[in-house]
One Martini backbone bead per residue (centre of mass of N, CA, C, O) as a GRO file, in nm:
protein
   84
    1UNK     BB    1  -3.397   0.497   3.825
    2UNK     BB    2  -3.391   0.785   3.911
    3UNK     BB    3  -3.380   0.999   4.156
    4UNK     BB    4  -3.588   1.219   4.286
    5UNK     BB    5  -3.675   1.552   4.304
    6UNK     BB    6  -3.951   1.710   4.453
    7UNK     BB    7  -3.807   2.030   4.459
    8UNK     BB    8  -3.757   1.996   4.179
    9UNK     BB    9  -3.916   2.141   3.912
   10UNK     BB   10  -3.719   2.077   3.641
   11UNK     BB   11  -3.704   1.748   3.749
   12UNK     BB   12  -4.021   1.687   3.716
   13UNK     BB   13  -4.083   1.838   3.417
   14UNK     BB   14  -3.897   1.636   3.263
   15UNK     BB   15  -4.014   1.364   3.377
   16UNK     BB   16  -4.307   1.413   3.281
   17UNK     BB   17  -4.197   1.472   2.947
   18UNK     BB   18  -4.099   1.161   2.934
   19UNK     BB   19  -4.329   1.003   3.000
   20UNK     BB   20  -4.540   1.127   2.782
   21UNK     BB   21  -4.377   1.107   2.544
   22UNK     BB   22  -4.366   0.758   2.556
   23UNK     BB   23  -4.677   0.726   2.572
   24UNK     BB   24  -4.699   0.833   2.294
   25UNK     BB   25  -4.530   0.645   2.159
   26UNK     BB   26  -4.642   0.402   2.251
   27UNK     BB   27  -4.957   0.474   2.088
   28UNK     BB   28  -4.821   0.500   1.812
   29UNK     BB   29  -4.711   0.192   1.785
   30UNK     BB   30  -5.021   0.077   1.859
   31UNK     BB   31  -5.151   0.167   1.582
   32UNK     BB   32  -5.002   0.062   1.395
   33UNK     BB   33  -4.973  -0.246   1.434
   34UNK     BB   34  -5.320  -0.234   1.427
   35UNK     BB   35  -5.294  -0.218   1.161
   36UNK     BB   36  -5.169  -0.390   1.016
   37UNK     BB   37  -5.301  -0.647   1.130
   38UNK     BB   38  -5.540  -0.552   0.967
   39UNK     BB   39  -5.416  -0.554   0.678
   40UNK     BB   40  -5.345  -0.843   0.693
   41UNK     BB   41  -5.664  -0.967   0.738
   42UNK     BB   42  -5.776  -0.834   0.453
   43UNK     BB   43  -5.566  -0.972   0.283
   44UNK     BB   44  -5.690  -1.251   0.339
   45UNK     BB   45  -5.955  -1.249   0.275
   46UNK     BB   46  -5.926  -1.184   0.010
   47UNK     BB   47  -5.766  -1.418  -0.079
   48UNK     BB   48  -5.970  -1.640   0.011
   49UNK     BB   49  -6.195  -1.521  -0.197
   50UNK     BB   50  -6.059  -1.559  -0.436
   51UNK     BB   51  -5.980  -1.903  -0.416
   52UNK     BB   52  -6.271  -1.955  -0.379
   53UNK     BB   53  -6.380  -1.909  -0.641
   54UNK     BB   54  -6.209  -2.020  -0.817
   55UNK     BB   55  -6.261  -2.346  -0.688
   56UNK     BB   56  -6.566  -2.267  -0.809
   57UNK     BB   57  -6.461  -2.240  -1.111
   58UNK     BB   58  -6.331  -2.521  -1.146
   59UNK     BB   59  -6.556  -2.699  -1.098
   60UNK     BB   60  -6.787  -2.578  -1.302
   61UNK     BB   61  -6.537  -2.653  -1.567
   62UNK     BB   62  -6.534  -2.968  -1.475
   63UNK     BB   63  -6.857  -3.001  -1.519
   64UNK     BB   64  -6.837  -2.905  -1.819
   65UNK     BB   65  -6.602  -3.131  -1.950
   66UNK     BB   66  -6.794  -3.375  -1.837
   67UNK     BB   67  -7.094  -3.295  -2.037
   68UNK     BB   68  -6.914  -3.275  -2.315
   69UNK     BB   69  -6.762  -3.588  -2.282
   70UNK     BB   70  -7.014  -3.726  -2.315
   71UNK     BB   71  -7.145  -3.589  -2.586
   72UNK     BB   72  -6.888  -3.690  -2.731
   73UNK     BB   73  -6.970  -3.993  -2.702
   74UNK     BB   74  -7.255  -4.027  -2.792
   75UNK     BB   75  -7.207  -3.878  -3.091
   76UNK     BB   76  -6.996  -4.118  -3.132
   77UNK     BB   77  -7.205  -4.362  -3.079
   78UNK     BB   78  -7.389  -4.281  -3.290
   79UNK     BB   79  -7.175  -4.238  -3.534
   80UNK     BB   80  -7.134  -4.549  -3.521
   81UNK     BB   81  -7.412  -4.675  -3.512
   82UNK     BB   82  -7.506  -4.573  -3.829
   83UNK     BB   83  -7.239  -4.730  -3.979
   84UNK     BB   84  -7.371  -5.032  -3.955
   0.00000   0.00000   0.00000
Protein backbone atom coordinates (compact mmCIF):
# COMPACT_ATOMS: atom_id res chain seq x y z
CA UNK A 1 0.00 0.00 0.00
CA UNK A 2 1.27 3.33 -0.67
CA UNK A 3 2.28 5.83 1.56
CA UNK A 4 -0.81 8.11 1.52
CA UNK A 5 -0.74 11.81 2.93
CA UNK A 6 -3.87 12.60 4.51
CA UNK A 7 -3.31 16.20 3.61
CA UNK A 8 -3.68 15.57 -0.29
CA UNK A 9 -7.76 15.78 -0.31
CA UNK A 10 -7.36 14.38 -3.84
CA UNK A 11 -5.54 11.60 -2.96
CA UNK A 12 -7.45 10.64 0.10
CA UNK A 13 -10.53 11.11 -1.85
CA UNK A 14 -8.92 8.66 -4.75
CA UNK A 15 -8.52 6.20 -2.02
CA UNK A 16 -11.63 6.25 -0.38
CA UNK A 17 -13.51 5.71 -3.79
CA UNK A 18 -11.08 2.72 -4.37
CA UNK A 19 -11.85 0.71 -1.60
CA UNK A 20 -15.58 1.80 -1.79
CA UNK A 21 -15.51 0.58 -5.60
CA UNK A 22 -13.57 -2.82 -4.36
CA UNK A 23 -16.59 -3.19 -1.53
CA UNK A 24 -18.87 -2.80 -3.99
CA UNK A 25 -17.09 -5.96 -5.98
CA UNK A 26 -16.22 -7.70 -3.00
CA UNK A 27 -20.19 -7.84 -2.40
CA UNK A 28 -21.01 -8.39 -5.09
CA UNK A 29 -19.18 -11.88 -5.88
CA UNK A 30 -20.33 -12.72 -2.75
CA UNK A 31 -23.68 -12.19 -3.46
CA UNK A 32 -23.30 -14.05 -6.64
CA UNK A 33 -21.10 -16.99 -5.08
CA UNK A 34 -23.90 -17.76 -2.65
CA UNK A 35 -26.45 -17.88 -5.39
CA UNK A 36 -24.42 -20.03 -7.31
CA UNK A 37 -23.89 -22.58 -4.22
CA UNK A 38 -27.96 -21.86 -3.61
CA UNK A 39 -28.49 -22.92 -7.18
CA UNK A 40 -26.20 -26.01 -6.68
CA UNK A 41 -27.72 -26.70 -3.43
CA UNK A 42 -31.59 -26.48 -4.90
CA UNK A 43 -30.79 -28.51 -7.75
CA UNK A 44 -29.30 -31.37 -6.07
CA UNK A 45 -32.43 -31.50 -3.73
CA UNK A 46 -34.64 -31.68 -6.98
CA UNK A 47 -32.52 -34.63 -8.51
CA UNK A 48 -31.95 -36.66 -5.08
CA UNK A 49 -36.25 -36.01 -4.83
CA UNK A 50 -36.31 -37.55 -8.67
CA UNK A 51 -34.13 -40.59 -8.01
CA UNK A 52 -35.85 -40.97 -4.78
CA UNK A 53 -39.47 -41.41 -6.73
CA UNK A 54 -38.09 -43.46 -9.43
CA UNK A 55 -36.51 -46.25 -6.81
CA UNK A 56 -39.73 -46.33 -5.06
CA UNK A 57 -41.35 -46.20 -8.56
CA UNK A 58 -39.12 -49.22 -9.10
CA UNK A 59 -39.72 -51.25 -6.21
CA UNK A 60 -43.67 -51.22 -6.99
CA UNK A 61 -43.09 -52.30 -9.95
CA UNK A 62 -41.11 -55.22 -8.84
CA UNK A 63 -43.72 -55.59 -6.02
CA UNK A 64 -45.94 -55.74 -9.37
CA UNK A 65 -43.59 -58.02 -11.41
CA UNK A 66 -43.60 -60.72 -8.62
CA UNK A 67 -47.04 -60.96 -7.60
CA UNK A 68 -48.02 -60.96 -11.33
CA UNK A 69 -45.55 -63.91 -11.64
CA UNK A 70 -46.71 -65.92 -8.54
CA UNK A 71 -50.34 -65.67 -10.01
CA UNK A 72 -48.75 -67.23 -13.34
CA UNK A 73 -47.38 -70.06 -11.41
CA UNK A 74 -50.42 -70.62 -9.82
CA UNK A 75 -52.91 -70.40 -13.06
CA UNK A 76 -49.82 -71.99 -14.98
CA UNK A 77 -49.78 -75.21 -11.60
CA UNK A 78 -53.86 -75.02 -11.88
CA UNK A 79 -54.09 -75.86 -15.52
CA UNK A 80 -51.18 -78.57 -14.65
CA UNK A 81 -53.61 -79.82 -12.41
CA UNK A 82 -56.51 -80.13 -14.28
CA UNK A 83 -54.99 -81.78 -17.67
CA UNK A 84 -54.05 -84.96 -15.30
Amino acid sequence: MPKLNFYDTDAVKAFTLDILVENEELRQSNAFLERQSNAWFQDYRTQKERADAAEAKAAELEKLADSLAAERDALLAQKGGAEQ
